[in-house]
VOTIKE-379529 format. One record per residue: residue in three letters; x, y, z of N, C-alpha, C in turn. Coordinates in pm, whole numbers, plus 50000, padded with zeros to 5 digits. Atoms other than C-alpha are relative to their C-alpha. Layout:
REM VOTIKE-379529
ALAXYZXYZXYZ;...
REM end
This chain:
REM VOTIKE-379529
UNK499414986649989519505179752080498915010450006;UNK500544992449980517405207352200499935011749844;UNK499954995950111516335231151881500105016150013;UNK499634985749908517225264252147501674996749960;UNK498614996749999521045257152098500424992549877;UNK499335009950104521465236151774500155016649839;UNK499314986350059523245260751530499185003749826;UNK500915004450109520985270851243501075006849855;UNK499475004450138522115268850881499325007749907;UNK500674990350096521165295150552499784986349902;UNK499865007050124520165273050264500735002449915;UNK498884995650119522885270950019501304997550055;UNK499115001749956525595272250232501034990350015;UNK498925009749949527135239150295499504989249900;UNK500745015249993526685204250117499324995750078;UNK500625006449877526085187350414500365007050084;UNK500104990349919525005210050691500264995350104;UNK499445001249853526515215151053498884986550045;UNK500815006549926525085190251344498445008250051;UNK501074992349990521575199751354498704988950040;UNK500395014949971520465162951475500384989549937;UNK499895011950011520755131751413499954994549836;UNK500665003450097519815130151067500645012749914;UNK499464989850094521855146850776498995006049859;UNK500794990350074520415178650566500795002949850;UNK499174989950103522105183850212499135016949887;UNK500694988450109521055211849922499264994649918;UNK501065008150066519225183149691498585005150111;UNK500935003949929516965182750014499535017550032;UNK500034987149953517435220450111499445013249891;UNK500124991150142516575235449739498254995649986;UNK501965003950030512525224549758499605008650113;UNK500924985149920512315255750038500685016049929;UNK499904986250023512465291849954501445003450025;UNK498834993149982515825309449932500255006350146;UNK500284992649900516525323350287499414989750109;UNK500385009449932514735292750462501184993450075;UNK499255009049889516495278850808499444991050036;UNK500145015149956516825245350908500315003150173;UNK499755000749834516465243951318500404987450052;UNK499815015049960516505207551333499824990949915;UNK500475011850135516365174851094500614986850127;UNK499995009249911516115143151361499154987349946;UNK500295014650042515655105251272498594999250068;UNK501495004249952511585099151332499184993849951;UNK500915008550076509525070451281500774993049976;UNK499425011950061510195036251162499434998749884;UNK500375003650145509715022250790500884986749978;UNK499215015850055510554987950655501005004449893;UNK499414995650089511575003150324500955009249960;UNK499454985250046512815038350390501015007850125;UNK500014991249872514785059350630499225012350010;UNK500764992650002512505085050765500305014650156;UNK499084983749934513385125250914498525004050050;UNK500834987750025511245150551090501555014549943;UNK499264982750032512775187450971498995011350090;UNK500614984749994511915221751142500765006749959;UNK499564987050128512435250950925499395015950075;UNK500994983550009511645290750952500485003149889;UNK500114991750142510995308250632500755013250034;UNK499304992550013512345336750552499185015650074;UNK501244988349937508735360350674499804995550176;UNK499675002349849509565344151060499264988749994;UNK500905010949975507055316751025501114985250054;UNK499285007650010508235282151125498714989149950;UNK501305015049998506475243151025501444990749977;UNK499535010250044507355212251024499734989249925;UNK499935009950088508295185150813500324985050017;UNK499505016649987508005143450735501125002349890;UNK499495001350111510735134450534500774983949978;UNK500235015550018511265098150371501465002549915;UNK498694998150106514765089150169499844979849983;UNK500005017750008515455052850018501435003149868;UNK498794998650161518665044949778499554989649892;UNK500535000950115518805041249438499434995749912;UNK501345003050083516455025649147498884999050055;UNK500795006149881514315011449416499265011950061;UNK499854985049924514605045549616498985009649911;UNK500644991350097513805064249285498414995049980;UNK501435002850056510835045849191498855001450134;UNK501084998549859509335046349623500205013049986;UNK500424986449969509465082349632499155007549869;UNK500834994650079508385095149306498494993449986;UNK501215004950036505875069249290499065005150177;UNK500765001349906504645074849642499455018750024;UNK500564981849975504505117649616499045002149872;UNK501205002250054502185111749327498764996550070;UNK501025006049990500285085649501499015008650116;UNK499914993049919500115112349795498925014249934;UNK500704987850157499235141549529498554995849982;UNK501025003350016496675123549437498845001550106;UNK501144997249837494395115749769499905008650088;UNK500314993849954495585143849916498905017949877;UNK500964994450105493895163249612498125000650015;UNK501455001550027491025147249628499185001650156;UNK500404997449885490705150550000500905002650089;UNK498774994149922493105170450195499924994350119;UNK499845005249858491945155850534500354985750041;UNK499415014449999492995122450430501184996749942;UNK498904998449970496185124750356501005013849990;UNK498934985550048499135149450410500225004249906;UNK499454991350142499995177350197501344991849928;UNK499105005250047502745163149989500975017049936;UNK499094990250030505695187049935500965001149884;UNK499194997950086508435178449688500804985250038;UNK498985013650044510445146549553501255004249960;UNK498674994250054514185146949431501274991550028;UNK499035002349970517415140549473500904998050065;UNK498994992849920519915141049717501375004249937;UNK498694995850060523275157749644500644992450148;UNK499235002349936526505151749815501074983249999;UNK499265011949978528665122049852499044984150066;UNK500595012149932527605086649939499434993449860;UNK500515004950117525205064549700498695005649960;UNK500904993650066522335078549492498714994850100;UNK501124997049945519585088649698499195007650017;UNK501204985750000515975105749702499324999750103;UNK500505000049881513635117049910498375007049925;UNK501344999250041510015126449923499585011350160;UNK500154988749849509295156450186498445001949991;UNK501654998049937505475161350356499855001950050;UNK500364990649954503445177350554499914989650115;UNK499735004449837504215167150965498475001150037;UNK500905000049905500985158851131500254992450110;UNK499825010749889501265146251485498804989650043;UNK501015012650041499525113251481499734991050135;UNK499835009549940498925087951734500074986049921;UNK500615011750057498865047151598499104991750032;UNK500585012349929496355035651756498824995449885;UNK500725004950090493995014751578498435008649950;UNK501324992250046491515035751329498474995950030;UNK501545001049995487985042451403499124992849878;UNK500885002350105486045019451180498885007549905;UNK501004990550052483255044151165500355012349864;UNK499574985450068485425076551050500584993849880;UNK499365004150122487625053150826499134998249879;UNK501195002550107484845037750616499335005949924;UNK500444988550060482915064550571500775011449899;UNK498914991050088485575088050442500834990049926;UNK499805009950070486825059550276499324994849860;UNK501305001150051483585054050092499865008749935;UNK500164981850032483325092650030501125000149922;UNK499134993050131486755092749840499774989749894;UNK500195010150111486195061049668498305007549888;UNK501194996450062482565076849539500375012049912;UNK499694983750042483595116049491500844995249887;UNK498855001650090487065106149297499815000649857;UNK499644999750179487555110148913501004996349935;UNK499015000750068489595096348707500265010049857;UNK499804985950124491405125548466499924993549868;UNK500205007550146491205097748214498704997049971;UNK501245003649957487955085348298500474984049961;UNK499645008550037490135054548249500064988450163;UNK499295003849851491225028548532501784997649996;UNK498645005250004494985026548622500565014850072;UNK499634987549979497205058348692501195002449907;UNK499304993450084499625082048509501574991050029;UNK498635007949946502905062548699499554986150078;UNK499745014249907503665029448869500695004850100;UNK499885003149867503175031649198501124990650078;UNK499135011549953504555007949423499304999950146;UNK500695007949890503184986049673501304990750116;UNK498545003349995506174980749933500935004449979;UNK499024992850082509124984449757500124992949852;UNK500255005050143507454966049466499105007249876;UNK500874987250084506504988649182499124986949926;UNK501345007250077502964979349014500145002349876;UNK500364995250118501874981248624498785001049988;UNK501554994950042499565004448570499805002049853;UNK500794993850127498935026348270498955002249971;UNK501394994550052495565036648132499204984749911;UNK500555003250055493005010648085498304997149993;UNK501495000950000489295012247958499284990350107;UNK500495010249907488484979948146500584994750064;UNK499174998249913489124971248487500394984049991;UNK499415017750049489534931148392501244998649955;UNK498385003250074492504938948153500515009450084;UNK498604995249923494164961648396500114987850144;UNK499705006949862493544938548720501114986849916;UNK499495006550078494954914048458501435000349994;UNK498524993850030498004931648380500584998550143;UNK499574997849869498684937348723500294985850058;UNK499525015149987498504903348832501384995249953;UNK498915006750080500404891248583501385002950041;UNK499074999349970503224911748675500604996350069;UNK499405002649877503454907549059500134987349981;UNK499635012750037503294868848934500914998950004;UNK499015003250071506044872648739501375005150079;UNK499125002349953507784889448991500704989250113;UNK500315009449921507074867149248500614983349962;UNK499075012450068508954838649014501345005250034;UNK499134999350054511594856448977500685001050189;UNK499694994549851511944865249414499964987050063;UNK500605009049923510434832049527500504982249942;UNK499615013350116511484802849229498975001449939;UNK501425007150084508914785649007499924990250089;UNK501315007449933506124767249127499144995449935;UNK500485003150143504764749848833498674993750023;UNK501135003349948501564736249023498995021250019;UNK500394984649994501264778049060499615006049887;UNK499994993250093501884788648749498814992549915;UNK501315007350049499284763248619498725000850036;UNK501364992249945496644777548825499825015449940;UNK500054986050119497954812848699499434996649909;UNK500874999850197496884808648324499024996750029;UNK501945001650027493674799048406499285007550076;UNK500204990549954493424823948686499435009749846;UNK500184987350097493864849948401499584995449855;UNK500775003250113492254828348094499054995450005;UNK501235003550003489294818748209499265008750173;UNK500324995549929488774832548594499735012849989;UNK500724983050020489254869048558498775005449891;UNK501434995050064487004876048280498614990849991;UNK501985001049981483834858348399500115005250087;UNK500854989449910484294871448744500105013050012;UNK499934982750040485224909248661500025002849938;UNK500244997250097484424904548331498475003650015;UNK501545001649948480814901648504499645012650031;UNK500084984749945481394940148632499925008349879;UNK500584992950161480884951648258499624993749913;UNK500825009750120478594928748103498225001250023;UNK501585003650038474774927548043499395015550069;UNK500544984349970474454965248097500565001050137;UNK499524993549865476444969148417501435004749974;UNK498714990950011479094992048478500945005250147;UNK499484996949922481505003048712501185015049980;UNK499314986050032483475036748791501354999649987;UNK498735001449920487075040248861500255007950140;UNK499454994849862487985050549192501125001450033;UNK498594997049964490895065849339500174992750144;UNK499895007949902492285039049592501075002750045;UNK498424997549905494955042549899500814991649939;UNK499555012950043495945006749757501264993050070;UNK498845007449911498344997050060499104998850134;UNK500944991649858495195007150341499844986350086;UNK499995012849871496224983450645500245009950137;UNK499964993549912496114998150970501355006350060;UNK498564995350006500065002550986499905016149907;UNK499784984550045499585034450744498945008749984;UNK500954988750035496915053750881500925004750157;UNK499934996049920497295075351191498955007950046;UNK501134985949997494755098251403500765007450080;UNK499784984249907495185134351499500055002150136;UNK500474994549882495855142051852499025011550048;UNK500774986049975494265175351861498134998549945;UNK501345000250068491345166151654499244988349950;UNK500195016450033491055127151614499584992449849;UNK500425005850172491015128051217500994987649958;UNK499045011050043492495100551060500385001949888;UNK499215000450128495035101150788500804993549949;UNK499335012250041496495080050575501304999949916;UNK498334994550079500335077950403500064986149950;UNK499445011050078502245053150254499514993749877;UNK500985003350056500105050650004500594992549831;UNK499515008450189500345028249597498875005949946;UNK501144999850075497255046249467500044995749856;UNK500815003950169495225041649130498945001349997;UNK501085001550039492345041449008499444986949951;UNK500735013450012489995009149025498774999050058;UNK501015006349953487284990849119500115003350153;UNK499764993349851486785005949464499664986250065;UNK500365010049945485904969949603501814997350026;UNK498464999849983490154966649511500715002650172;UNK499974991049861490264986549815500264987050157;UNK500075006449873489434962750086500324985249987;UNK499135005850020491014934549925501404995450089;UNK499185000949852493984938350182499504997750136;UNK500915004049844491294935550488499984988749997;UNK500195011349964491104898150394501004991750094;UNK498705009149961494674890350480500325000750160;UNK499695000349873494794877050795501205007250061;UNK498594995449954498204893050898500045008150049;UNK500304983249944496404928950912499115001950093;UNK500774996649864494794942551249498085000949930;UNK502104999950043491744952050981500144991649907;UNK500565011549998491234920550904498984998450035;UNK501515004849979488464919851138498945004449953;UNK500894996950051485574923651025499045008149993;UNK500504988049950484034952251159500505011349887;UNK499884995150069485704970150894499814998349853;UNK500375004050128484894952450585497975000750066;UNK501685002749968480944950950711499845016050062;UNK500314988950009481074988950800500285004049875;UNK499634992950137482934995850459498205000649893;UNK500875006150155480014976550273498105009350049;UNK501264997649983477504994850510499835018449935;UNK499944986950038478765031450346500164998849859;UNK499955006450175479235014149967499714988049963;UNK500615010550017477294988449902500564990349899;UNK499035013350118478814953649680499615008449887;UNK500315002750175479054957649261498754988250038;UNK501105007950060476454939549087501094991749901;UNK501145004749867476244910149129500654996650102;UNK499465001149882476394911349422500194984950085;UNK499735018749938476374873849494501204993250023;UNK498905001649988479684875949408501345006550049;UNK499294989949902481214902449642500994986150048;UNK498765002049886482964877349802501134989549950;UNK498824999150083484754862149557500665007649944;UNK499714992249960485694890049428501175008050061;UNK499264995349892486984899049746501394993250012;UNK499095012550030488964865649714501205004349917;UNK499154997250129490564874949379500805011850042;UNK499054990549963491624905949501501115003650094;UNK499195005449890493004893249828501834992549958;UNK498995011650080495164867849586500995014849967;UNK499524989250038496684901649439500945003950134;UNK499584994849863497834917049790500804991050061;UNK498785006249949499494883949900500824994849932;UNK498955003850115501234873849590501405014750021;UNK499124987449969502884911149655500594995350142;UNK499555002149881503294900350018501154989249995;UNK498945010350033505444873849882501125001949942;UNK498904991250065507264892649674500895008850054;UNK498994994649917508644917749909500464993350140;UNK499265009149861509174895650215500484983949942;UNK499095013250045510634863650003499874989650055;UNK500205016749942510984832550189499275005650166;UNK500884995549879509244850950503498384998949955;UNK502175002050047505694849650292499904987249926;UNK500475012950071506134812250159498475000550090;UNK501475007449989502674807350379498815008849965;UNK501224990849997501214836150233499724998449832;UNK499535006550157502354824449865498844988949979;UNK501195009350043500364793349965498114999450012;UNK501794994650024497114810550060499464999649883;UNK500605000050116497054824649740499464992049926;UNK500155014450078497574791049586498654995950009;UNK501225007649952494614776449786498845010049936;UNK501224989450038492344811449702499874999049844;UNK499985001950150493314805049332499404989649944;UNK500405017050082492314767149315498244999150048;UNK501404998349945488814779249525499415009449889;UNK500594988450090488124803949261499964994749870;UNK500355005150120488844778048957499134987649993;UNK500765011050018486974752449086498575006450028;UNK501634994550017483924774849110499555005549840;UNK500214993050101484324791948795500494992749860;UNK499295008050124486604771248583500734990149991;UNK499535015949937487304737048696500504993449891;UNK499205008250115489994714248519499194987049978;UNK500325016750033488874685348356500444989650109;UNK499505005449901489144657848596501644993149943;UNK498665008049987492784644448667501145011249890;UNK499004991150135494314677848428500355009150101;UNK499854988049892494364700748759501504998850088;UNK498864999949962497744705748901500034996750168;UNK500225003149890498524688449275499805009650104;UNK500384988649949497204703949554500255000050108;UNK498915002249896498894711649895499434992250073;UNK500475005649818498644687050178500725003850094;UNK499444996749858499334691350547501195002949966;UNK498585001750023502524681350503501555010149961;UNK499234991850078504004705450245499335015250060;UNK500394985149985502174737650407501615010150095;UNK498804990549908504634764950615499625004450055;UNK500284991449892503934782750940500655014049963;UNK500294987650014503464819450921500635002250120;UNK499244996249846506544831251151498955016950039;UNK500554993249885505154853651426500335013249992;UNK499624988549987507204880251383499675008449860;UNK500794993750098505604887751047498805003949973;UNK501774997449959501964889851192499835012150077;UNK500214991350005501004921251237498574997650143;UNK500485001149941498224909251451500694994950163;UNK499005005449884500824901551743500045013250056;UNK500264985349995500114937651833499175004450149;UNK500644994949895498654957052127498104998649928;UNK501214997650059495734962251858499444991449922;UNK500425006250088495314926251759498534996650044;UNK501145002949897491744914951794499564981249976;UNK499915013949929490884880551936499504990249826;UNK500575004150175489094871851549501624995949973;UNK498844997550091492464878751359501424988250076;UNK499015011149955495264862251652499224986249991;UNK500105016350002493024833951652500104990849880;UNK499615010450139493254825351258501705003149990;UNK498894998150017497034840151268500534986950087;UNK499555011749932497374810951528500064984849934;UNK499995012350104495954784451291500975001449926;UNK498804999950145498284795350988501184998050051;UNK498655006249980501314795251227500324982150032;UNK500245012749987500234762851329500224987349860;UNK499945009750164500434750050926498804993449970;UNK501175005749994496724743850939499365005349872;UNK500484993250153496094767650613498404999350056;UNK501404995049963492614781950604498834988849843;
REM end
């Protein structure tokens, strides 16, 4: 509908406002602008796995006009992706306005139907094409360095959510017992989404009673230290975009926190994502160099990877059994370096046989922007060849 003949609307006026596109406006949504503020248009834009997603144009009440993103999801679920995500938003765009949108206002919706919120932000017109390694990294690097935590703690004030799976954060001194915590949870949800897996869960406990604290117990021991950093903590090439006008890149969708800025690129391992390749983990490391020691960057990297697809399992269910069994395999590579079972006490370990092909339509590298690296291991895993 053209935004020359679509009939404009006072705030206040209606529950749910005249046809003004495609995409309904109530007063929950209409009460986070100025008294006097017109709605010209509110039209369905963009796709989201999790959310339905609006642009809005508005004029204020002094003639100005702008426009608006706006995200909605229903209820508990709903509640916890928007508040947690206009924080996580708040946050990075705080700490660096050119990396992500202004964030506007969270809430409610009114009106009839089932309990639903929304999360309104600042409209930049984006293209998707695949981010500049260079610009990403660097400014990447730059917020992970600059950032502060208001605690000087690691974790954040709310639980995020990764997906439409909220994390446990909270405030903690060391980043071992929060990566800890965290784990543990998406584990536990990951039982509760996926079954038990008692060859899994037997790698868990020793994951988290003997693995995590030698190898990120190693990041605060014998006089070394680490900062917290404020992390995107979802950063896959699906939620960045660059600027037409000016080719900046910005990033949304975001689960931030504060961590171990290595956390960060953790998601680059998983084959599934376009940055996967490696050009972006080997520029990241050329603008922030590994923790100490550094010998073990790439386990590490491993452990944190395990994190990212245990979640991947969790919100896509029987669509990420082969990403369930990565983990598995990254879990039993990480205890037999660090904390190997007694012989014949170690829980069985997958053959051919029992692996699962990685359907196609969940590879992200199946893309205009996959690169020949990434489809060619996404080809092995659909294949049931496990890495």
């Amino acid at each position: 509908m053209s935004e020359s003949v679509v009939e404009v609307v006072q705030v206040g006026e209606a529950e749910i406002l005249p046809d003004l596109g495609d995409f309904p406006i109530d007063k929950g949504i209409l009460a986070t602008f100025p008294p006097g503020t017109q709605v010209l248009s509110a039209n369905r834009y963009g796709l989201s796995q999790w959310t339905v997603t609006a642009r809005l144009h508005v004029r204020f009440p002094d003639g100005h006009t702008n426009r608006y993103f706006l995200k909605t999801a229903k209820g508990e679920v709903g509640r916890r992706l928007m508040e947690g995500e206009f924080h996580a938003i708040s946050a990075l765009h705080n700490a660096d306005n050119l990396f992500a949108p202004k964030p506007y206002a969270w809430g409610k919706r009114s009106g009839p139907g089932p309990e639903t919120y929304f999360f309104l932000l600042q409209y930049i017109d984006m293209s998707d094409r695949f981010p500049d390694p260079n610009q990403l990294c660097r400014r990447l690097a730059q917020l992970h360095r600059n950032s502060v935590s208001p605690t000087g703690k690691f974790g954040f004030h709310i639980n995020t959510c990764q997906g439409r799976t909220q994390q446990s954060l909270g405030w903690e001194t060391s980043w071992a017992i929060l990566f800890t915590k965290m784990l543990k949870h998406v584990a536990q949800e990951d039982e509760k989404t996926n079954g038990n897996w008692e060859a899994l869960d037997q790698l868990e406990s020793r994951i988290f009673s003997h693995v995590i604290p030698r190898l990120l117990g190693a990041l605060e021991s014998d006089g070394r230290s680490i900062k917290p950093c404020l992390i995107h903590g979802d950063l896959w090439e699906g939620n960045t975009g660059t600027t037409f006008d000016t080719g900046n890149i910005y990033t949304f969708d975001a689960a931030s926190f504060y961590a171990h800025n290595e956390m960060e690129i953790g998601d680059w391992r998983c084959f599934y994502n376009n940055i996967h390749n490696k050009v972006y983990t080997r520029t990241y490391l050329k603008n922030y160099a590994p923790s100490e020691p550094k010998e073990e960057w790439d386990d590490r990297n491993r452990m944190y990877s395990i994190y990212y697809n245990i979640l991947y399992s969790v919100n896509h269910g029987s669509q990420g059994t082969a990403i369930r069994q990565i983990a598995f395999d990254d879990m039993y590579y990480l205890t037999d370096k660090f904390a190997p079972f007694a012989a014949g006490e170690g829980p069985p370990r997958l053959d051919q046989s029992q692996r699962v092909a990685f359907p196609t339509e969940a590879d992200h590298t199946e893309t205009k922007f996959g690169s020949a690296e990434s489809s060619a291991y996404a080809a092995k895993m659909r294949e049931g060849v496990g890495s």
